[in-house]
C-alpha positions in Angstrom: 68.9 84.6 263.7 69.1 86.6 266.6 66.6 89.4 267.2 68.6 92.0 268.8 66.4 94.6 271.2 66.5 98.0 269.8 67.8 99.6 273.2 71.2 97.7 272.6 70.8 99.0 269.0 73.0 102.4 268.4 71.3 104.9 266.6 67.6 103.0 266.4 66.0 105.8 266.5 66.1 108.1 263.3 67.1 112.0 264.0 64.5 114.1 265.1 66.1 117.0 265.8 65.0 118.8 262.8 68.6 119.7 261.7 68.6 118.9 258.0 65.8 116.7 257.2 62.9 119.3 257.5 64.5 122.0 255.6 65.3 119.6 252.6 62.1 118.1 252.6 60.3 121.5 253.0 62.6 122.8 250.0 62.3 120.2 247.6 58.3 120.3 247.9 58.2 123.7 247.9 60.7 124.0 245.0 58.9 121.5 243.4 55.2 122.8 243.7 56.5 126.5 243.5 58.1 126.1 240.0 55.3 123.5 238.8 52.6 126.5 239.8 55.1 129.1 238.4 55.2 127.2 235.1 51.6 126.8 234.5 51.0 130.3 235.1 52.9 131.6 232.7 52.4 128.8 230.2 48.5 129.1 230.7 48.8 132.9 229.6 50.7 131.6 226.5 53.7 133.1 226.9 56.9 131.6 224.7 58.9 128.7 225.7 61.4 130.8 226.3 59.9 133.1 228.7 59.3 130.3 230.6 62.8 129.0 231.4 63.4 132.8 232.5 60.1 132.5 234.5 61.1 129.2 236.1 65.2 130.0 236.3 64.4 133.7 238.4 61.9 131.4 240.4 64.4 128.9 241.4 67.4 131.6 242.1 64.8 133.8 244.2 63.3 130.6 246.0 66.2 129.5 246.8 68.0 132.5 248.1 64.9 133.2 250.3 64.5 129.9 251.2 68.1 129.3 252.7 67.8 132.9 254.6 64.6 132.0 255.9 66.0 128.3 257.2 68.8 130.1 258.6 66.7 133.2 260.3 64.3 131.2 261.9 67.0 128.0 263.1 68.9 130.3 264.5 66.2 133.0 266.3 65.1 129.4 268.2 68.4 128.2 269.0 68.9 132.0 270.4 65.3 131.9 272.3 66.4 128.6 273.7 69.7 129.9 275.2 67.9 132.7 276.7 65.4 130.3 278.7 68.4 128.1 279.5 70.0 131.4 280.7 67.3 131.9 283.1 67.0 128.5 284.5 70.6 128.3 285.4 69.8 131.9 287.7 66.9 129.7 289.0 69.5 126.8 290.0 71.6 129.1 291.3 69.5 131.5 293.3 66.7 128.9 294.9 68.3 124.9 293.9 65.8 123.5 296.9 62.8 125.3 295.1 63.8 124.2 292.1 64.4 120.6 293.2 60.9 120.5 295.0 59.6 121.4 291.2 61.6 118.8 289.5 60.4 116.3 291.9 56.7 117.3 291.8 56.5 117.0 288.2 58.0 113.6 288.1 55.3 112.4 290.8 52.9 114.1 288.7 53.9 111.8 285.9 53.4 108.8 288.8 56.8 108.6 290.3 56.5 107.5 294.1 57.3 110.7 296.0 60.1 109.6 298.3 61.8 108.3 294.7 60.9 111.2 293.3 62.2 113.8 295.8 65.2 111.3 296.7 66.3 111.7 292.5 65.8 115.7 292.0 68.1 115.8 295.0 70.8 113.4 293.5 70.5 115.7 290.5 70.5 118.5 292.3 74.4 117.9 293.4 75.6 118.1 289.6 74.5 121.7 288.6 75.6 121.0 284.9 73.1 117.8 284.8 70.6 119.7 286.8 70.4 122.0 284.0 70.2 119.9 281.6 67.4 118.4 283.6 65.7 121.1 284.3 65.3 122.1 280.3 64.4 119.2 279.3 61.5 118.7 281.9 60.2 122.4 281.3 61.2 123.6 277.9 61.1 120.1 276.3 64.4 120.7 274.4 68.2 118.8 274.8 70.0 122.3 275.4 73.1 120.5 274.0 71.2 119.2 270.6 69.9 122.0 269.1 69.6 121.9 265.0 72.4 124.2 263.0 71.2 127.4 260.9 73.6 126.6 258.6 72.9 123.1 257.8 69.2 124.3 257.5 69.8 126.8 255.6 72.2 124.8 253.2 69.8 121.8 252.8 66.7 124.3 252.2 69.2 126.0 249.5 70.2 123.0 247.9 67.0 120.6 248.1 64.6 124.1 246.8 66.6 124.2 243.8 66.8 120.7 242.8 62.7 120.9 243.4 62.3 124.2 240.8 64.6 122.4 238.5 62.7 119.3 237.7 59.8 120.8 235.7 62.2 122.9 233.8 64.4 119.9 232.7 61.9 119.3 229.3 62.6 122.9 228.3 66.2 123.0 228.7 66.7 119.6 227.0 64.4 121.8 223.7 61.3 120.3 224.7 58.5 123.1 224.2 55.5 121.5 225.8 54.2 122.8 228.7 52.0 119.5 229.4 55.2 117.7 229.0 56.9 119.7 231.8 54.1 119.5 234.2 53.7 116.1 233.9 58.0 115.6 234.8 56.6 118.1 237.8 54.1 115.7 238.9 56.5 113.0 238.6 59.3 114.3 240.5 56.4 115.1 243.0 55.1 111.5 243.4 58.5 110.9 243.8 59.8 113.2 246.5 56.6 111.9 248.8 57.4 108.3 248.3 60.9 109.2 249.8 59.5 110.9 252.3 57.9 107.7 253.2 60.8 106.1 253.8 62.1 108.4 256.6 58.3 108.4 258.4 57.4 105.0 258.0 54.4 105.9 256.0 52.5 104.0 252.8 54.7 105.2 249.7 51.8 105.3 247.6 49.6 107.4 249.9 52.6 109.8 250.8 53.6 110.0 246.6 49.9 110.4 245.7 49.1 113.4 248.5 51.9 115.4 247.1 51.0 115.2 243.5 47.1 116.0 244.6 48.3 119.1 246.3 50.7 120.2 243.5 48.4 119.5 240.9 45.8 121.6 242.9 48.4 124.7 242.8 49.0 124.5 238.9 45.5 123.6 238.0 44.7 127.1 240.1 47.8 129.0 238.7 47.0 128.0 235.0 43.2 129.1 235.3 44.4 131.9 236.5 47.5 132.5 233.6 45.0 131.7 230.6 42.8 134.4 232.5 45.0 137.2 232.7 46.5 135.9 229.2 42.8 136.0 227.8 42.0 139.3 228.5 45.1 141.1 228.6 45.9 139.7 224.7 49.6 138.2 225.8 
């Protein structure tokens, strides 16, 4: 069989842009370890079954609803800070292009480029204002100007991968289950779970990235049901 170079591969690189796959993984986590912590809480202050689900269901709508505005608030106040620098540089191509080209080419010989080759390539570039842009950002802001990640898609995948998080330690209770071990240990599943598929996008051990994320979550509900039975303790719920 034929080992084909990964250069004449398309797509051999996984995305990196951070268009969906940060917000989803963000929100699941944080869906899972906000509804896992949520759940202890209010379970370790005794509080009915019942009052649980409520607990856990206004945790997922509100988690989710903030997540997807946040995702979308913060995507797109980058993508707008980026078009403002890109702004700027294409006045700086346009006002001084030598200056600009003497740059270019002293940070490629910077980066060991011989500087005839170097000088002889920022001028090339410097002929084709729309690639001398594009250039230009990438060699100063370290951003593709014509890749940038979509708010919505952030937003949507934060929506949708938060709520399917907060819903997994919830599931015992709404199929009548009324323990609250039973529900944390579904939590810490679905936890274990979520960093093992991580894994697979980062090229990481599956049982190292499964077993962090259940250490950290389990951290948050031990702290969150310490705190529940104390409040519950003392304030007789």
């Amino acid at each position: 069989m034929t080992d084909t170079p990964a250069a004449l591969r398309e797509a051999h690189h996984a995305d990196v842009s951070g268009g969906w796959l940060r917000p989803a993984v963000f929100g699941a986590m944080d869906g899972l370890v906000t509804n896992i912590a949520l759940i202890a809480g209010v379970g370790g202050g005794g509080v009915s079954p019942r009052s649980v689900v409520l607990t856990g269901t206004a945790g997922l709508v509100a988690g989710a609803i903030s997540m997807g505005l946040g995702e979308y608030t913060s995507v797109r106040s980058a993508n707008e800070q980026v078009a403002a620098e890109v702004a700027k540089e294409r006045r700086e191509l346009e006002r001084h292009p030598e200056a600009e080209a003497r740059e270019l080419a002293e940070a490629w010989v910077a980066r060991g480029l011989p500087r005839d080759l170097a000088v002889q390539v920022a001028e090339a570039v410097r002929r084709n204002p729309e690639e001398a842009l594009r250039v230009h950002v990438r060699e100063e802001l370290g951003v593709d100007p014509d890749d940038q990640p979509s708010p919505w898609a952030a937003a949507i995948s934060s929506f949708l991968f938060f709520s399917v998080g907060a819903l997994v330690p919830l599931l015992t209770y709404l199929f009548g289950a009324t323990s609250l071990w039973l529900a944390l240990g579904v939590g810490g599943f679905g936890l274990f779970a979520a960093g093992a598929v991580v894994a697979r996008f980062t090229g990481r051990s599956w049982l190292i990235s499964g077993a962090r994320q259940l250490l950290l979550g389990a951290l948050a509900a031990a702290a969150t049901y310490a705190i529940g039975s104390l409040i519950g303790v003392q304030g007789g719920l």
